[in-house]
C-alpha positions, -999 to 999 in steps of 0.1 A, spaced: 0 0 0 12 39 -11 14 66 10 -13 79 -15 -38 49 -7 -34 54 33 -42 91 30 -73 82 16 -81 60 43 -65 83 72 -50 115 82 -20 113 67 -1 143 53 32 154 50 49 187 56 82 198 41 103 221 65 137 235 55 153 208 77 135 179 62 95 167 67 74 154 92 41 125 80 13 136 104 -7 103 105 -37 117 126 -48 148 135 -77 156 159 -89 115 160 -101 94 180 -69 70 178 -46 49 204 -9 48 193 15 10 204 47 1 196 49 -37 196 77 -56 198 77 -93 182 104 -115 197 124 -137 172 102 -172 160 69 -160 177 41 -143 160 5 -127 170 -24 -141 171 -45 -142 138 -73 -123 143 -100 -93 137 -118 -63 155 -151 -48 146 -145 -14 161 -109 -4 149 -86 0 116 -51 -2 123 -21 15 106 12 0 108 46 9 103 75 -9 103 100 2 128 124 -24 120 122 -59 106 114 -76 85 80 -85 100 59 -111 86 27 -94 78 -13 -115 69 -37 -93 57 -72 -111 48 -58 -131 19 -24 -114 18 11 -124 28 47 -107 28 76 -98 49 73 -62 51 107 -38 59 119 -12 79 97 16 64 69 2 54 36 13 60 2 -9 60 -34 -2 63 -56 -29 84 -93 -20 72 -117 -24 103 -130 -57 101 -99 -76 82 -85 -108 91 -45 -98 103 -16 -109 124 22 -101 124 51 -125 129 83 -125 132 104 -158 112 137 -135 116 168 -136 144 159 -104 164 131 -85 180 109 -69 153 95 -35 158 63 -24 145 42 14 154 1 8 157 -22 36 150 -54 20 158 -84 40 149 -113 38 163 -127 27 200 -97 9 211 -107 -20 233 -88 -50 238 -119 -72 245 -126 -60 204 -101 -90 196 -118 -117 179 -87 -147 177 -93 -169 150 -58 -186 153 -38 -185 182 -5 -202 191 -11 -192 228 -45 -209 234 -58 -178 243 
């Protein structure tokens, strides 16, 4: 997913400055902002909420990434939109912790967490 496509879907802008830029992902939203950490070989559950869209951005990587019927390893940099209602999970098949920022839009409620595949048994 573009820049372009997640502006469309969110807040996102960005502002050039004589010193470089800033992306402004929300502005005046109702959002709640997580870094998660993945440790090496473990991975999320794979799961959906009804009340929430996410945003992710890679932090650093490579993250294994599901979305509904799409799979990659997504980079350092990398930006993906989780649509309200889509089947997700992130992994990590690498060597080192895996870094990845959530902007979750949306009522944030952890009890929103429908797990469809868990490795936990939770």
């Amino acid at each position: 997913m573009t820049m372009t496509d997640i502006a469309s879907r969110t807040s996102t802008h960005v502002s050039h400055r004589p010193w470089g830029r800033f992306e402004q992902f929300t502005h005046n939203e109702h959002t709640t902002v997580k870094v998660i950490t993945v440790e090496p070989g473990r991975r999320l559950s794979k799961q959906r909420h009804d009340h929430r869209g996410e945003l992710w951005q890679v932090l650093d990587g490579p993250v294994d990434v599901d979305v509904d019927e799409h799979s990659w390893s997504a980079t350092a940099g990398e930006v993906i939109w989780v649509p309200q209602g889509s089947v997700h999970r992130l992994g990590n098949s690498s060597r080192r912790e895996a870094r990845v920022l959530e902007v979750a839009f949306g009522n944030f409620d952890e009890n929103d967490i429908e797990r469809l595949e868990d490795d936990f048994a939770r």
